[in-house]
N, C-alpha and C positions, 0 to 999 in steps of 0.2 A: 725337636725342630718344628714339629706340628706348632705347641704352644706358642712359640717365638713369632710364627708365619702371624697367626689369630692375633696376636697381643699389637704386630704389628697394622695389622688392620686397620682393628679396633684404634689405635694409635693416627694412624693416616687419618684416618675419618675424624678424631677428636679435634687435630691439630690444623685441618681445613674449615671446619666449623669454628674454633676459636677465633681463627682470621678472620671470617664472616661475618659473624657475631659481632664481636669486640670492634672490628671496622666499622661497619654499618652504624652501632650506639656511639663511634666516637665520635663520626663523620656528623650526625644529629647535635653533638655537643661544642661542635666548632666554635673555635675561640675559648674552651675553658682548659687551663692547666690542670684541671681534676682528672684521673683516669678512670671515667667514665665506661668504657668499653672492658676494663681490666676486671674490676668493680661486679658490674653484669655479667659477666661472662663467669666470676667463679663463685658470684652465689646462683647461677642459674647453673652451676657444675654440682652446689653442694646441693640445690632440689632434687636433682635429677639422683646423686647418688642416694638420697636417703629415700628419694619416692621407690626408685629400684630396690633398693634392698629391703626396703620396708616391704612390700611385696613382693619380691622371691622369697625373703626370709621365712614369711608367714604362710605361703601359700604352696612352692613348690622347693625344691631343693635342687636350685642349678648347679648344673656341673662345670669343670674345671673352667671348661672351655667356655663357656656363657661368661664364666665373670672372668676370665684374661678378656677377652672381647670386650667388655662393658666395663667392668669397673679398674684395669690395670691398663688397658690400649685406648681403650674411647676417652674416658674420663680424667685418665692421667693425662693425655695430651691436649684434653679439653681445657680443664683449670690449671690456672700458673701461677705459683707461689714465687716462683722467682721474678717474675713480668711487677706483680703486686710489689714483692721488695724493692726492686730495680723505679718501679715508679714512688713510691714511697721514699726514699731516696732523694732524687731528686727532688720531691716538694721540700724537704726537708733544707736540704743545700742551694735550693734556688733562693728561699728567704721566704717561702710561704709553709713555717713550718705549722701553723694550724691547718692546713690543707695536708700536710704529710699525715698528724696525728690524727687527724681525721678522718684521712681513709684507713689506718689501721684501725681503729674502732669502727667506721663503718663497716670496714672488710669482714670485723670478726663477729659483731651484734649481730649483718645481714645474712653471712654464711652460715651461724650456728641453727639463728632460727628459720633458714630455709631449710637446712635438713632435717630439724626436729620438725615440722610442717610437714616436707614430703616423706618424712618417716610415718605419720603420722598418717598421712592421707596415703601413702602405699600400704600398710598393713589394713586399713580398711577396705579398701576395692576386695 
């Protein structure tokens, strides 16, 4: 029950910062059909997960409870694969499908190499 309580936490807090987040860069991006906010918010999900692990991994050995907290409550509810689909989608069927196929390779080019980035710059700190 403990892990559940944590996992939810860490979860509340991901899924108030996504709103935030994701609001704030869309509200900047007014007037474009691109999802802008979806976009930033899950490769700034996938820095954060590879900066984190990259430095716990190397440096300390978190317990259960750190990563239900951090990487299963915060970060699962921080980035959204189905937000990303669901908008992908729509580019797709609205009739801007270079806009759909675009954000799936932007989605996947920006998220890989943010977390090989903060993998990278987490095991060096």
């Amino acid at each position: 029950m403990n892990n559940i309580l944590i996992i939810g936490i860490g979860g509340f807090l991901g899924a108030v910062a996504r709103y935030l987040l994701g609001g704030t860069v869309q509200n900047f991006a007014r007037g474009s059909s691109f999802p802008w906010g979806t976009l930033i918010v899950n490769v700034a999900g996938c820095f954060l997960f590879g900066a984190l692990s990259g430095f716990l991994g190397s440096r300390v050995q978190a317990d259960h409870a750190v990563n239900s907290l951090v990487f299963v409550g915060f970060l699962g509810a921080f980035t959204t694969f189905s937000t990303f689909s669901n908008d992908t989608l729509t580019l797709l069927n609205s009739g801007t499908n270079w806009l759909g196929w675009a954000n799936m390779a932007l989605s996947l080019l920006a998220g890989f190499s943010a977390l090989l980035t903060g993998r990278w710059l987490g095991s060096t700190l």
